[in-house]
NUZAFI-745579 format. One record per atom (N, C-alpha, C, O): x, y, z. Coordinates in pm, whole numbers, padded with zeros to 5 digits, always signed. Each point is the difference from the previous one (the first is absolute). Layout:
<recs>
XYZ
...
</recs>
This chain:
<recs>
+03537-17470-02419
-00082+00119-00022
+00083+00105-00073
+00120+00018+00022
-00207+00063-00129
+00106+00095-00057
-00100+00130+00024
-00118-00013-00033
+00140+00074+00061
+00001+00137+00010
+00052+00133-00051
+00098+00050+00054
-00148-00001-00137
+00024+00134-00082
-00030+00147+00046
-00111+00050+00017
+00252+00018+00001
-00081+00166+00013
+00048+00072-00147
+00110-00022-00050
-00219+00117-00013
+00052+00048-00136
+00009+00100+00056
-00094+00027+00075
+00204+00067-00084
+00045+00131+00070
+00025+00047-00156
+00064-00069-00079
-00121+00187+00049
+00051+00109-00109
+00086+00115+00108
-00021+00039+00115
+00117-00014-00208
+00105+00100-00009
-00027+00135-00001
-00110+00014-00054
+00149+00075+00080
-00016+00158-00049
-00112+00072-00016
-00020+00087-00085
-00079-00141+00200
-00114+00078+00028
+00036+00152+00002
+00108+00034+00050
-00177+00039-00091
+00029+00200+00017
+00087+00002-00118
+00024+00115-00039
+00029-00207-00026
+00106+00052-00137
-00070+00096-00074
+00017+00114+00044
-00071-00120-00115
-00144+00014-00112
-00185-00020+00015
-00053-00110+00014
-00027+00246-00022
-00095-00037-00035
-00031-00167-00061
-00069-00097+00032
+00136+00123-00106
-00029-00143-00079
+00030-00147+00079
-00066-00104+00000
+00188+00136+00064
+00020-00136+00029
-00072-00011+00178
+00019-00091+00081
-00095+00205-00064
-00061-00052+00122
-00147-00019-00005
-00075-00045+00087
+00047+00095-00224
-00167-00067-00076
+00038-00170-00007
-00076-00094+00028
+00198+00090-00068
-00021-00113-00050
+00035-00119+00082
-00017-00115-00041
+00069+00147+00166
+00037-00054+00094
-00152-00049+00112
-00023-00104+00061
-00044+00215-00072
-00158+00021+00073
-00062-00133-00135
-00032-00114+00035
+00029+00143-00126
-00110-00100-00108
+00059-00128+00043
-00062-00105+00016
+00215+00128+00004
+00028-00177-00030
-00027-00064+00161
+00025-00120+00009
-00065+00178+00095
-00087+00014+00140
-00133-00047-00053
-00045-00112+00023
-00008+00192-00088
-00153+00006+00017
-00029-00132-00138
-00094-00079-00007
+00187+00089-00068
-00053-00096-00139
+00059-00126+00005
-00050-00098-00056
+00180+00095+00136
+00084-00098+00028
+00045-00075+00067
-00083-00063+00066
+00246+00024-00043
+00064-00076+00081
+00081+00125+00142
+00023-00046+00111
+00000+00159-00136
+00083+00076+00084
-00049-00025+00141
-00119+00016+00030
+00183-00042+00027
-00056+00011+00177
+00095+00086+00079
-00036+00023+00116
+00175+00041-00165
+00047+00073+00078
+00072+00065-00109
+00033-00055-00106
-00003+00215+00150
+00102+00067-00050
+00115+00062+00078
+00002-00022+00121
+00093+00097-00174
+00088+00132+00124
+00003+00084-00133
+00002-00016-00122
-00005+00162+00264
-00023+00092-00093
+00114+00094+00067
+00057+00001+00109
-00051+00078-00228
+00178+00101+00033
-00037+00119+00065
-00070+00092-00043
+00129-00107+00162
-00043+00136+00043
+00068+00149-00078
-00029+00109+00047
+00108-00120-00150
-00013+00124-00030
-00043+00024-00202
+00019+00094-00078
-00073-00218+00065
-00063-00003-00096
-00084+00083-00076
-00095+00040+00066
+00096-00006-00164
-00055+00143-00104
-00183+00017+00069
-00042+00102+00055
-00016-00191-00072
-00138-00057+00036
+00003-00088+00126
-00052-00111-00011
+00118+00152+00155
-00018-00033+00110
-00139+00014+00077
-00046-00088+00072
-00013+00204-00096
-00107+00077+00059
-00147-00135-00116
-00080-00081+00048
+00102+00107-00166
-00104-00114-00039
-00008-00089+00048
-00101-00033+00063
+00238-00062-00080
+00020-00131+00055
-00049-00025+00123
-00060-00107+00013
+00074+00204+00114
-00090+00032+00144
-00131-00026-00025
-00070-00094+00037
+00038+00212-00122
-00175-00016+00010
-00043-00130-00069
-00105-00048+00041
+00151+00002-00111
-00035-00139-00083
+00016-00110+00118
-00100-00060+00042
+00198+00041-00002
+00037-00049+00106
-00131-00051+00156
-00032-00108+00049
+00003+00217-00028
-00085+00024+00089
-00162-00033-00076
-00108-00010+00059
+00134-00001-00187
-00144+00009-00036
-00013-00188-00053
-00107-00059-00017
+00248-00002-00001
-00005-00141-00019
+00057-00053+00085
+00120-00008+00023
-00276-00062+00069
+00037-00035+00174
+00081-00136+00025
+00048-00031+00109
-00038-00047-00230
+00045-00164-00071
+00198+00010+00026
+00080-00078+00053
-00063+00225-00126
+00093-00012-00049
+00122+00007+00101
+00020+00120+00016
+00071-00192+00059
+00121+00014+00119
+00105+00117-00081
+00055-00016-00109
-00048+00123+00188
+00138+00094-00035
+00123-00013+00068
+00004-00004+00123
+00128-00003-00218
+00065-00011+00059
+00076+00122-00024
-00051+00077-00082
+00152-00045+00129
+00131+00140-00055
+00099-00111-00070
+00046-00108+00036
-00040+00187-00149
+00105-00010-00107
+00113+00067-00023
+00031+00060-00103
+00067-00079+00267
+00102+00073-00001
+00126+00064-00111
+00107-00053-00031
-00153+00159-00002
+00157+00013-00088
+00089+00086+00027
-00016+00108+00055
+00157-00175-00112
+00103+00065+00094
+00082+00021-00182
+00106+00059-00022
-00171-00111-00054
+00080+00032-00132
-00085+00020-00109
-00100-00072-00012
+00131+00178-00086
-00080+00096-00120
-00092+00033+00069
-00101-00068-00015
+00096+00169+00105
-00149+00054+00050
+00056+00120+00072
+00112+00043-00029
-00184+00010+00120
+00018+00086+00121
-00004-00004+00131
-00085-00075+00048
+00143+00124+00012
-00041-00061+00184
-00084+00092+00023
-00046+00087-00075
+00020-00123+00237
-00090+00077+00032
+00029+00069+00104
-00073+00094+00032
+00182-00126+00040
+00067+00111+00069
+00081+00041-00079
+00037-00051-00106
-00003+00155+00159
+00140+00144-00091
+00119-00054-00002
+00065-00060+00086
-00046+00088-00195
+00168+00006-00019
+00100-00010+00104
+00078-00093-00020
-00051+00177+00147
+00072-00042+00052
+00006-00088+00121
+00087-00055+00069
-00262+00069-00077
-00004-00203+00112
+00099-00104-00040
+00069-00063+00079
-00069+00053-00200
+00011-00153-00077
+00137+00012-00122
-00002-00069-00102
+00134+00181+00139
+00067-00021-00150
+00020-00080-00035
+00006-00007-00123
+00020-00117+00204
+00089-00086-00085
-00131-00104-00085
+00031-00094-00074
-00123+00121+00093
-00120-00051-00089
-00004+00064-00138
-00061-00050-00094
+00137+00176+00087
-00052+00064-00071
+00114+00015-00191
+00122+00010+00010
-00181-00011-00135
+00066+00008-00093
+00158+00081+00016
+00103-00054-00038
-00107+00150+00084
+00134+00116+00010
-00061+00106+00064
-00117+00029+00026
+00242+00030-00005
-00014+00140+00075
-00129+00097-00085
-00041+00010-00116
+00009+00046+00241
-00113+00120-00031
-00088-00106-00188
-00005+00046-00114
-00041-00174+00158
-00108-00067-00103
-00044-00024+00093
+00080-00063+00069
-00219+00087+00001
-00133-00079+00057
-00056-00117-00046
-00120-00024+00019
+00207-00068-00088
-00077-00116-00041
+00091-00122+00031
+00117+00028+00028
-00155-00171-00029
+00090-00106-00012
+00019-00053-00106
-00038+00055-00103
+00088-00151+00102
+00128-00041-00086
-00072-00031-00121
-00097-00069+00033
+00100+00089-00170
-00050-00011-00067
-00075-00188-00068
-00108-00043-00041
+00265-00017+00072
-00023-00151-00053
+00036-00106+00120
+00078+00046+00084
-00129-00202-00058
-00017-00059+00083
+00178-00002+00000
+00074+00023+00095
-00043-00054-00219
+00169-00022+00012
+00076+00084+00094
+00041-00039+00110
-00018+00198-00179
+00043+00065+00095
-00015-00032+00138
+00096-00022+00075
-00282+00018-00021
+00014-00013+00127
+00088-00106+00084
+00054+00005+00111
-00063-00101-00212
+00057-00192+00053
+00179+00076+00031
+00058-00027+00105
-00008+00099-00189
+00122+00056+00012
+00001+00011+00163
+00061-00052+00093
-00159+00146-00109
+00067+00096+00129
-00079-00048+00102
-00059+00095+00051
+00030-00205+00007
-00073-00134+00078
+00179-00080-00034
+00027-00049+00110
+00026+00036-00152
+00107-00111-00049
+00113+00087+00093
+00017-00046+00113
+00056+00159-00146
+00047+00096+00078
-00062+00094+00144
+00038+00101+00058
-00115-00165-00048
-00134+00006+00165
+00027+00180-00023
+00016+00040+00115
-00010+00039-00177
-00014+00131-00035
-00149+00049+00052
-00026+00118+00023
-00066-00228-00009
-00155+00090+00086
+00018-00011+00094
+00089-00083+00018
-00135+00134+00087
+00041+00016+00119
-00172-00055+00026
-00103+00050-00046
+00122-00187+00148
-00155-00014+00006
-00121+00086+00088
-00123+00009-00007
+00249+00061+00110
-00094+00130+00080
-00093+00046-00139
-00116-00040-00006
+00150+00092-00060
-00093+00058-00102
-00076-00103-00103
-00079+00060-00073
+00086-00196+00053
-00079-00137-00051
-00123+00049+00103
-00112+00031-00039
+00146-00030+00146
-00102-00034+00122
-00090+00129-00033
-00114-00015-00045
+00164+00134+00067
-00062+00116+00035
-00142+00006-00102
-00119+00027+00019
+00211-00074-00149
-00046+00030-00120
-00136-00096+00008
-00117+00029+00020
+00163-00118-00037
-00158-00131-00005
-00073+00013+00066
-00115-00033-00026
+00157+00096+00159
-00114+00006+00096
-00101+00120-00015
-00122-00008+00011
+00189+00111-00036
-00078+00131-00063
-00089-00042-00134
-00118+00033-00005
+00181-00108-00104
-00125-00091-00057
-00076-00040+00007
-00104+00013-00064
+00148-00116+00194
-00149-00067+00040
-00051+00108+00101
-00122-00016+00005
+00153+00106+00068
-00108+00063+00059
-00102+00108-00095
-00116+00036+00020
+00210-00004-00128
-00126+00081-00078
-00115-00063-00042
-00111+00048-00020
+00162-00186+00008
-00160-00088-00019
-00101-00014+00070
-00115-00021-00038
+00191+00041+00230
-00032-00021+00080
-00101+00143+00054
-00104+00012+00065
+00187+00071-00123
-00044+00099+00061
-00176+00048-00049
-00091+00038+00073
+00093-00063-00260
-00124+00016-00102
-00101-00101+00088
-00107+00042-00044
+00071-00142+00135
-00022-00117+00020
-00020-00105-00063
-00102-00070-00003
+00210+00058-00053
+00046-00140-00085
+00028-00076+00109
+00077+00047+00083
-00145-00203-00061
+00075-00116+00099
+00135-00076-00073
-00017-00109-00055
+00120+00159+00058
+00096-00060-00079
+00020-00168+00042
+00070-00028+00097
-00111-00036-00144
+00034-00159+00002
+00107-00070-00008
+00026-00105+00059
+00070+00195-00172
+00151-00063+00005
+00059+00079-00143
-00074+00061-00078
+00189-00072+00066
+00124+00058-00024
+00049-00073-00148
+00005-00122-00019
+00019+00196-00050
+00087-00056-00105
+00085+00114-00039
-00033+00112+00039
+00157-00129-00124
+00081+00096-00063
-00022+00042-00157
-00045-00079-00084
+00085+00216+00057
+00028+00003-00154
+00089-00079-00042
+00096-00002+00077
-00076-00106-00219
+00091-00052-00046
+00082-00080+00131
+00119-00016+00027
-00262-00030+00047
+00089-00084+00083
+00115+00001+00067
+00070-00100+00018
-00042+00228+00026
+00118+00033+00048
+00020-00066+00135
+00112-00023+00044
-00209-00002+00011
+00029-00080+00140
+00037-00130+00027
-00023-00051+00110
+00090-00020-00217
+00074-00129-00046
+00104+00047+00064
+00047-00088+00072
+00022+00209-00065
+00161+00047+00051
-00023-00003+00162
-00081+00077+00053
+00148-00160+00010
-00001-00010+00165
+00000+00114+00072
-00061+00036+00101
+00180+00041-00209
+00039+00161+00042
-00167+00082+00027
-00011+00072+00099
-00090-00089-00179
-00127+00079-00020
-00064-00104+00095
-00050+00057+00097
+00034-00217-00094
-00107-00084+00069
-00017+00093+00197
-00087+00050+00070
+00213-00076-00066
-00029+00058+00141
-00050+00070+00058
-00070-00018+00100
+00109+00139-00170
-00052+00188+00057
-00157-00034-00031
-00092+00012+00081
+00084-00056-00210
-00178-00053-00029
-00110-00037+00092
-00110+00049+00029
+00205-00193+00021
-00112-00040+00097
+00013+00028+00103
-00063-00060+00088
+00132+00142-00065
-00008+00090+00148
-00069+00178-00015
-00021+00083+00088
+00002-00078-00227
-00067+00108+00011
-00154-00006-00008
-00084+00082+00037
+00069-00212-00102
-00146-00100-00061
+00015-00039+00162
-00090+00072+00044
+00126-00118+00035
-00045-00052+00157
-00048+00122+00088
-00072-00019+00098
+00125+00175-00145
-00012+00080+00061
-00146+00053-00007
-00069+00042+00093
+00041-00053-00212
-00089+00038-00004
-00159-00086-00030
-00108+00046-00036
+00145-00174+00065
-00112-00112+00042
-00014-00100-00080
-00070-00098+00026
+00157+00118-00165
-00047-00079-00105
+00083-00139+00007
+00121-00011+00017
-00221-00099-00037
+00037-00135+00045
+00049-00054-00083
+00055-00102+00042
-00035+00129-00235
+00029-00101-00064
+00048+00092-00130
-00045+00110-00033
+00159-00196-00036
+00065+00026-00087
+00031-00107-00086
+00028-00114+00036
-00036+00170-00194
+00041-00086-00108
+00072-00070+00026
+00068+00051+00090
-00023-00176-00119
+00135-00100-00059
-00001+00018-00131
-00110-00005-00054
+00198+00023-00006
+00037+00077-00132
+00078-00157-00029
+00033-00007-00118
-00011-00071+00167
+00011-00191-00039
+00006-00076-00109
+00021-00117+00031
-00032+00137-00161
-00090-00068-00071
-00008-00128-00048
+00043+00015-00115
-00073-00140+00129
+00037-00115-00077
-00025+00011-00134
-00088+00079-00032
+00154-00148-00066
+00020+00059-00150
+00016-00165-00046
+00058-00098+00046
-00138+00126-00157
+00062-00099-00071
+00111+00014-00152
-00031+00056-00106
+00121-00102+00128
+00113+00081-00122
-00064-00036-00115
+00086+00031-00083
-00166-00070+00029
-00022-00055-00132
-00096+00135-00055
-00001+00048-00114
-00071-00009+00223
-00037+00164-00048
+00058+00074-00010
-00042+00089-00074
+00152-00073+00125
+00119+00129-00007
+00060-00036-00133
+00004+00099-00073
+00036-00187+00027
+00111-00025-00110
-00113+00010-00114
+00032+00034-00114
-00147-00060+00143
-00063+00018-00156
-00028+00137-00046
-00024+00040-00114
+00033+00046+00264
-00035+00142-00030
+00106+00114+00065
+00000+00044+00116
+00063-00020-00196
+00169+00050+00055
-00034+00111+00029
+00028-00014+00119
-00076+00146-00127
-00060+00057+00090
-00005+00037+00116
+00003+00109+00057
-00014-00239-00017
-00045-00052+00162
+00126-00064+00059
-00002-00055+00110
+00126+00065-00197
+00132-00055+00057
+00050+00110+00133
+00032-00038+00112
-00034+00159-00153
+00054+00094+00105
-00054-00033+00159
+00066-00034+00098
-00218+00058-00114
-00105-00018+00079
+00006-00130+00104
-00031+00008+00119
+00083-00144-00197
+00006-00105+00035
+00105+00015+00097
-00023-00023+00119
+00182+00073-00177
+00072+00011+00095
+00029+00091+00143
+00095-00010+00076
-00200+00093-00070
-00017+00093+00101
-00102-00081+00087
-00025+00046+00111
-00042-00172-00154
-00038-00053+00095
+00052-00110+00074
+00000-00037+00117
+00042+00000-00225
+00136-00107+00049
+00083+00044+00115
+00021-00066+00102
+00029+00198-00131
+00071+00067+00132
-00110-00010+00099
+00047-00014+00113
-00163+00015-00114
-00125+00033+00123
+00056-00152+00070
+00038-00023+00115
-00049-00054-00219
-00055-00148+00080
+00186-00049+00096
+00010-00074+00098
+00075+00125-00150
+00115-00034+00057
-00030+00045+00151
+00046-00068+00092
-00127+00190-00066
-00002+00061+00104
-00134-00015+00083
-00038+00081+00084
-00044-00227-00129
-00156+00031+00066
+00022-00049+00079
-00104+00004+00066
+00200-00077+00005
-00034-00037+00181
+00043+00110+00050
-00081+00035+00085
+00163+00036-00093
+00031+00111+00094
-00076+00079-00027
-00007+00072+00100
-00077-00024-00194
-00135+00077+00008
-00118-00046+00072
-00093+00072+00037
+00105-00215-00017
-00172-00038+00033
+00119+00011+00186
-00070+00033+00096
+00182-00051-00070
+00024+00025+00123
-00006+00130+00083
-00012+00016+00121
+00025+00083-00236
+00037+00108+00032
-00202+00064+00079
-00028+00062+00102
-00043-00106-00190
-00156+00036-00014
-00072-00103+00069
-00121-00007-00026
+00174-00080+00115
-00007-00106+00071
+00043+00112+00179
-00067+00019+00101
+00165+00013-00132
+00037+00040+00131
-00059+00144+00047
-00008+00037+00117
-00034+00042-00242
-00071+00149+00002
-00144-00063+00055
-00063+00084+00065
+00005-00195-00075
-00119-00010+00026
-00090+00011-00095
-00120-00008+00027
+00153+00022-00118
-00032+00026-00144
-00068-00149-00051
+00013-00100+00071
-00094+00096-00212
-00096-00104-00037
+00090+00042-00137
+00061+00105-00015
-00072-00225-00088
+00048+00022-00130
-00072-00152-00068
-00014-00099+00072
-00030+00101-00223
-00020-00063-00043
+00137-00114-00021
+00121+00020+00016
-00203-00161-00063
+00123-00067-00038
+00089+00000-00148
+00085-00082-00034
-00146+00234-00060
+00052+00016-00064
-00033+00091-00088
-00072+00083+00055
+00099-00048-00219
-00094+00075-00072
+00063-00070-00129
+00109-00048-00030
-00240+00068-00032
+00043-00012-00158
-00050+00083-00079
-00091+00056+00061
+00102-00008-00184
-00011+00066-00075
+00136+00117-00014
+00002+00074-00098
+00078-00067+00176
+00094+00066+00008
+00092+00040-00175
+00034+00101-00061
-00029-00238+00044
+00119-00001-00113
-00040-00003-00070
+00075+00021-00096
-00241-00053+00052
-00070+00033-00134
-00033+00167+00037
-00075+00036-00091
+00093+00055+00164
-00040+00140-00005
+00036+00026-00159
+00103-00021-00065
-00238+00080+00028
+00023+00070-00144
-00014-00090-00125
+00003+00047-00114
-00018-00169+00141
+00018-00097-00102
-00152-00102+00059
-00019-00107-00057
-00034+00130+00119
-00086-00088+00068
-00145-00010-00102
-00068+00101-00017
+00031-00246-00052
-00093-00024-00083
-00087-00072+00070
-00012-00006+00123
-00076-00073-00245
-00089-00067+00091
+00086-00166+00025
+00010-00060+00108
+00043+00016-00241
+00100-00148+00024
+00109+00025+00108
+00052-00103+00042
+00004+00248+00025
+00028-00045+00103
+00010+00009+00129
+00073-00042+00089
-00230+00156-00106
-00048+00000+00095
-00072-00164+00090
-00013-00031+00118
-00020-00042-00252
-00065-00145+00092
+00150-00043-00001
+00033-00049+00108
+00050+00053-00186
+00111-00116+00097
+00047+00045+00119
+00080-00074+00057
-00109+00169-00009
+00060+00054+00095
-00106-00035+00121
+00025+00008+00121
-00138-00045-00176
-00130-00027+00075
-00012-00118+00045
-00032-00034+00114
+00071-00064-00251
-00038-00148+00020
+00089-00014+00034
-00006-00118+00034
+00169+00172+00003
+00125-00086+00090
-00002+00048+00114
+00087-00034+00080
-00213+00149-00033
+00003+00070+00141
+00031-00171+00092
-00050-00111-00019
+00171+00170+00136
+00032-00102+00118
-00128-00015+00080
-00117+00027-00027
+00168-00069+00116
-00138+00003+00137
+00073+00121+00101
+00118+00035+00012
-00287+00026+00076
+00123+00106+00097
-00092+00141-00108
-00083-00003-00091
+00160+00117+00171
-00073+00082-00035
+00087+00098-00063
+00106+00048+00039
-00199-00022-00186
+00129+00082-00082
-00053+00183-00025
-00097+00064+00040
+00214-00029-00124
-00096+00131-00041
+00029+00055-00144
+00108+00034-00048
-00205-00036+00004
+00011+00021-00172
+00026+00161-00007
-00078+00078+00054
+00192-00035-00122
+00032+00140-00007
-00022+00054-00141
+00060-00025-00105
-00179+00120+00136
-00013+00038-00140
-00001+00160-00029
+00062+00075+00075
-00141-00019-00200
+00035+00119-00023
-00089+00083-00141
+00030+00070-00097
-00153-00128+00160
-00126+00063-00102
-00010+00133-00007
+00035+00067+00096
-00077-00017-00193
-00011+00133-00019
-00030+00033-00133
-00021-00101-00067
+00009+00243-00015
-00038+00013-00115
+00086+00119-00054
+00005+00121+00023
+00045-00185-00083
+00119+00092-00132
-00058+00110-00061
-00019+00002-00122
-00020+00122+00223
-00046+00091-00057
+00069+00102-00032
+00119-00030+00016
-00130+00149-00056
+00095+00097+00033
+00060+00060+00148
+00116+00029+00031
-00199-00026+00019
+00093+00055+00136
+00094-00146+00016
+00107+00000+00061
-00153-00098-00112
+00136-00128+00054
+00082+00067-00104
+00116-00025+00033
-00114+00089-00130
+00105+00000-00083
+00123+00109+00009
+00105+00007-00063
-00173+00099+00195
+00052+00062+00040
+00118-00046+00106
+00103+00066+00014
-00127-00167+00045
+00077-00114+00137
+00096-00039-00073
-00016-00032-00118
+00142+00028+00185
+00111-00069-00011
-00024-00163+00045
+00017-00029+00118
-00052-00066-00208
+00000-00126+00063
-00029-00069-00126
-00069+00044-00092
+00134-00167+00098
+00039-00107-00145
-00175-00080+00007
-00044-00058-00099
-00037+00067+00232
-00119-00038-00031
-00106+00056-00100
-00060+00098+00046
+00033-00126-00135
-00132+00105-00065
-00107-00093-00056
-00115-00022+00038
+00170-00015-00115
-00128-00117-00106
-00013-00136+00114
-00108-00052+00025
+00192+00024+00016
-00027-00106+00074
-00070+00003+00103
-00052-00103+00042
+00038+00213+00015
-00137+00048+00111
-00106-00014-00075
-00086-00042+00077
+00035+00053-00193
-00141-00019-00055
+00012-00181+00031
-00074-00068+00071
+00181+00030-00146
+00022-00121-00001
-00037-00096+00089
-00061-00100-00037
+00093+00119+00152
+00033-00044+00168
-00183+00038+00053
-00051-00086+00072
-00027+00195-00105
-00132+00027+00013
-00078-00130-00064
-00060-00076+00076
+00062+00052-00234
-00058-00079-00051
-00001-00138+00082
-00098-00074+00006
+00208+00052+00049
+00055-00154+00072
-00087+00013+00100
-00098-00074-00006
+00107+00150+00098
-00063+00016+00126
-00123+00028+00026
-00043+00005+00116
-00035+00018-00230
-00176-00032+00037
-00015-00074-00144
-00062+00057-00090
+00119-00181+00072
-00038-00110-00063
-00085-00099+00049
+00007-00052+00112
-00093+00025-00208
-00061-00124+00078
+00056-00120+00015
-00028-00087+00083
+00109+00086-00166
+00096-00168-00054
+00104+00008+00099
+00040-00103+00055
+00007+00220-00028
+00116-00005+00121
-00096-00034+00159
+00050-00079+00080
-00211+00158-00040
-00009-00064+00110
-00071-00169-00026
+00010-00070+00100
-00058+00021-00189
-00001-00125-00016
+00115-00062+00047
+00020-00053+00109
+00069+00068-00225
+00136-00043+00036
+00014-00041+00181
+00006-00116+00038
-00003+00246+00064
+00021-00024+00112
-00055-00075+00113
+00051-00053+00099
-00214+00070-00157
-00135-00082+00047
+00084-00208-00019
+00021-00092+00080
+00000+00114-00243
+00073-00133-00053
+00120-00074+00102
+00009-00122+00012
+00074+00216+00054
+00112-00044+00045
-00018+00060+00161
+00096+00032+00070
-00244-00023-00027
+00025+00018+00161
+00055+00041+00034
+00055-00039+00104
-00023+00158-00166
+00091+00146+00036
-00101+00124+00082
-00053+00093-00061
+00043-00115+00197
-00078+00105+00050
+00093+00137+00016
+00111+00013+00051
-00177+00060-00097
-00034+00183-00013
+00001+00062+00129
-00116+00017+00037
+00208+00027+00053
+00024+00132+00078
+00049+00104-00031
+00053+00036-00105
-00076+00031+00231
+00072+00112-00050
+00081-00009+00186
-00029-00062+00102
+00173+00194-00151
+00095+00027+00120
-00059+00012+00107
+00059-00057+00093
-00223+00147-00045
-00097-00018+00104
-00010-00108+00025
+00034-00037+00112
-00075-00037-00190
-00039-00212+00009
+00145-00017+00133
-00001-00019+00122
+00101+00035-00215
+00131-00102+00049
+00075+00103+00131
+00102-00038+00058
-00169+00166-00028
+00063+00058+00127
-00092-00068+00091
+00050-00044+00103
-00191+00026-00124
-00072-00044+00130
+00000-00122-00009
-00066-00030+00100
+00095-00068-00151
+00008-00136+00018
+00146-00043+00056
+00029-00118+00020
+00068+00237+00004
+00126-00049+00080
+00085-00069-00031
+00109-00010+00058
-00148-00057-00166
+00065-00100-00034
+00171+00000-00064
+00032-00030-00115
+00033+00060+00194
+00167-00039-00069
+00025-00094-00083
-00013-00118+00032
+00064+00168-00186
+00037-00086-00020
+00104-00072-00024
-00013-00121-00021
</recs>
């Protein structure tokens, strides 16, 4: 049996990319998103939210290029530098100072959990947990996470995992950086699925779309389709529309959110899945069915 959840990214980023996140719901394949709690368009993303009853929310914790949501001096060592209210600008930096354990996870914890309760608080049912730029690959961040995600009820979190096939990476170099930041994931996925094993925690048996972020077409979007394993995966994507207020956002996504829209309320892509007995959940589906995988 294969099983698919399509989770979009960066709900509340942009007007735009939370129209387009709702169409690719209502026109498409999306069955789940997370949305940032301190996102420009948080307050839309809510009411949209609440008004598309289909769609599973999750929090889209970020602990890097964004803002917290407690103050400055809850959380310094989260934070860019002295007297800056923001975090770390690039995933690198952060991996630095995760490498030199420089965060102190008292404040990982404080922080995520105040995330997920602002979702909690709007009445968002948060379903499960993912990071910005995947930062929760670092053991240093996995922990405080799912003890702040246990604290506050939520049963399930990404595997950021990806099986790859190298013959896509080398034809599209691009995707070399990307490739190897997952490579580091997979050195480390038993002690993640142990770590989220022992929190009580639910996690898919994997995700793909990871290392095509930004580069993701329709040739490989189906190979990524037609080599789906058995087990239950989660396609990570990142629809949206390259408008001006996106052009205002700091983020290397722009054209490829129209891009990633077109894919996701295709008809040839849900054929495709109909074709290969790929059933369609969403993170709601896979919290109440219990199922560990």
């Amino acid at each position: 049996m294969r099983r698919l959840i399509i989770n979009a990214d960066d709900f509340g980023l942009t007007s735009g990319v939370n129209r387009a996140i709702v169409e690719a719901v209502e026109r498409g394949l999306v069955t789940s998103a997370t949305l940032m709690a301190q996102g420009r368009r948080f307050d839309e993303a809510v009411r949209l939210a609440k008004a598309t009853p289909r769609l599973a929310v999750g929090c889209h914790i970020v602990l890097v290029d964004g803002f917290p949501v407690l103050s400055p001096p809850e959380i310094p060592s989260l934070l860019k530098g002295d007297n800056e209210p923001t975090f770390c600008d690039t995933a690198s930096s952060f991996a630095l100072r995760t490498l030199y354990r420089s965060l102190d996870p008292r404040h990982i914890e404080a922080e995520a959990a105040a995330q997920i309760r602002k979702l909690q608080d709007v009445g968002i049912a948060v379903t499960h947990v993912d990071t910005h730029k995947h930062t929760h690959i670092h053991p240093q961040v996995l922990g405080p996470l799912l003890r702040a995600a246990s604290s506050c009820g939520v049963k399930a979190i990404r595997n950021p995992d990806e099986p790859i096939a190298m013959a896509q990476v080398v034809q599209r170099p691009r995707l070399w950086k990307r490739f190897v930041e997952v490579k580091i994931m997979h050195m480390v996925a038993r002690r993640f699925r142990q770590s989220v094993s022992e929190a009580g925690m639910l996690t898919p048996d994997g995700s793909i779309g990871i290392v095509a972020t930004g580069a993701l077409d329709d040739r490989l979007l189906r190979s990524l389709l037609e080599d789906l394993p058995e087990g239950t995966w989660e396609l990570v994507c990142h629809p949206g529309y390259d408008d001006a207020e996106l052009q205002s956002v700091r983020t290397r996504l722009r054209e490829s959110r129209t891009n990633e829209l077109r894919l996701l309320t295709s008809a040839s892509i849900r054929d495709l899945l109909r074709d290969r007995q790929i059933e369609l959940i969403s993170y709601r589906d896979f919290v109440r069915s219990g199922q560990l995988s």
